[in-house]
C-alpha positions in Angstrom: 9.3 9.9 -13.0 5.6 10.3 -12.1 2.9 12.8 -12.0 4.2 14.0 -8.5 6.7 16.2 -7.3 8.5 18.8 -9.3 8.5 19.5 -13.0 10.9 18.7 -15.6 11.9 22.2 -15.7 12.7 22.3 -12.5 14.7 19.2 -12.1 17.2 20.8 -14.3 17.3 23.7 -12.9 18.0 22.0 -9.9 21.0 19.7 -11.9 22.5 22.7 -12.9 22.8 24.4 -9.7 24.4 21.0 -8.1 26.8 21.5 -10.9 27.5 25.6 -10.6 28.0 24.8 -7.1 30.6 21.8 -7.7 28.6 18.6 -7.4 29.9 16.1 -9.7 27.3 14.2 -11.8 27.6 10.5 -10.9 27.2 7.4 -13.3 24.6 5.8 -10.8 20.5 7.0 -11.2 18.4 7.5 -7.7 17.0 3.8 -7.4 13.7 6.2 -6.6 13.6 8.2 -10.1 16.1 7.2 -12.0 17.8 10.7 -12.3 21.3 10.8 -12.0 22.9 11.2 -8.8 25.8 13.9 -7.9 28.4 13.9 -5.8 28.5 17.1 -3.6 32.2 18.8 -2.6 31.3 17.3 1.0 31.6 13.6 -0.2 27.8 13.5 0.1 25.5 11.8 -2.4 22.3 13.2 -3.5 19.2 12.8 -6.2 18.2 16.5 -7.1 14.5 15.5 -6.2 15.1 13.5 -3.2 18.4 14.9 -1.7 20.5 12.4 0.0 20.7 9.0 -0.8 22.4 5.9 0.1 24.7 4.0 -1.8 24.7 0.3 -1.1 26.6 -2.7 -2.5 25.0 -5.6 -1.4 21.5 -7.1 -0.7 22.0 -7.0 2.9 22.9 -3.2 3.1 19.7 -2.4 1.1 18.0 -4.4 3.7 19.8 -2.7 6.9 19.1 1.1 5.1 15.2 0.1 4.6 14.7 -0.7 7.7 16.2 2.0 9.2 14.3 4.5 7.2 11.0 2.3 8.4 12.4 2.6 11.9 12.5 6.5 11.2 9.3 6.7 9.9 8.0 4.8 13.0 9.6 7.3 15.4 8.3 10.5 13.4 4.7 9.2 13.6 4.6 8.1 17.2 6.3 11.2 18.5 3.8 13.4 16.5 0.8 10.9 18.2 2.3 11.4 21.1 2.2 15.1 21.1 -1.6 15.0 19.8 -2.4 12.9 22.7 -0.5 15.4 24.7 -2.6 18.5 23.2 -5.7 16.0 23.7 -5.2 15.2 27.3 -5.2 11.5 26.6 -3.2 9.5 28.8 -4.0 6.2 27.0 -2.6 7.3 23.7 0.0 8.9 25.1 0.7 5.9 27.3 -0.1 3.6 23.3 2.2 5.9 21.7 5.1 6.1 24.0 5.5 2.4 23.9 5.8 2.3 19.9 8.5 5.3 20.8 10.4 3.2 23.0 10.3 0.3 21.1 11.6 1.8 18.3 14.5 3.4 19.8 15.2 0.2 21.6 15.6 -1.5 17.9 17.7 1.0 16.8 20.0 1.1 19.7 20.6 -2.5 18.9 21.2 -2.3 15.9 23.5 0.5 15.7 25.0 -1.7 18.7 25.4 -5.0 16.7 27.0 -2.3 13.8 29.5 -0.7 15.8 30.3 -4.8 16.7 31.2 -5.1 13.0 32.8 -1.8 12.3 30.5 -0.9 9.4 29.7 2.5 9.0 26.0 3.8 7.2 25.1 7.0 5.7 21.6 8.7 6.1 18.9 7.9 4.6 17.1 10.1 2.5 15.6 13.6 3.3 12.1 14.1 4.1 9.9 15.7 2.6 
């Protein structure tokens, strides 16, 4: 664990209220922080810094959840440009930022496409921040 984020103090606060509340502490760490995870009464897995996680088996599926979260990040960014270039009036990043937008969607219709094709399912990635 580094310098950022919260304290030790309150990472086990946090632990014990996933546990009051039902969450099962896991034999797996957060590949992030290396704190345990828990298992919510939803079926959901989460890291009491980073909140939900993903669980993979296999060198592929690590790949497939990484870039989704990079294909996430994408959109976040160039919908936020685009609304600056909205607030800004300008039509060329707009027009710039639109294009990263569409792209991105474009990948990840395919993707979740070529998924459905192969009957895998994925969980979300983690929460932001």
């Amino acid at each position: 664990m580094g310098g950022e984020g919260p304290g030790s103090d309150d990472i086990v606060k946090k632990m014990a209220q996933l546990m009051m509340q039902g969450a099962v502490m896991l034999d797996k760490t957060c590949p992030a922080d290396g704190l345990p995870l828990f298992k919510l009464k939803t079926g959901d897995v989460v890291c009491p810094v980073h909140g939900k996680v993903v669980i993979v088996a296999s060198d592929e599926e690590a790949r497939d959840v990484e870039v989704e979260e990079i294909i996430r990040e994408v959109r976040y960014r160039a919908a936020r440009n685009v609304m600056k270039g909205l607030e800004e009036d300008n039509v060329d990043t707009v027009s710039k930022w639109l294009g990263v937008l569409e792209t991105a969607e474009r990948i990840l219709a395919i993707r979740r496409g070529s998924r459905q094709g192969q009957g895998s399912v994925r969980g979300e990635g983690r929460e932001s921040k």
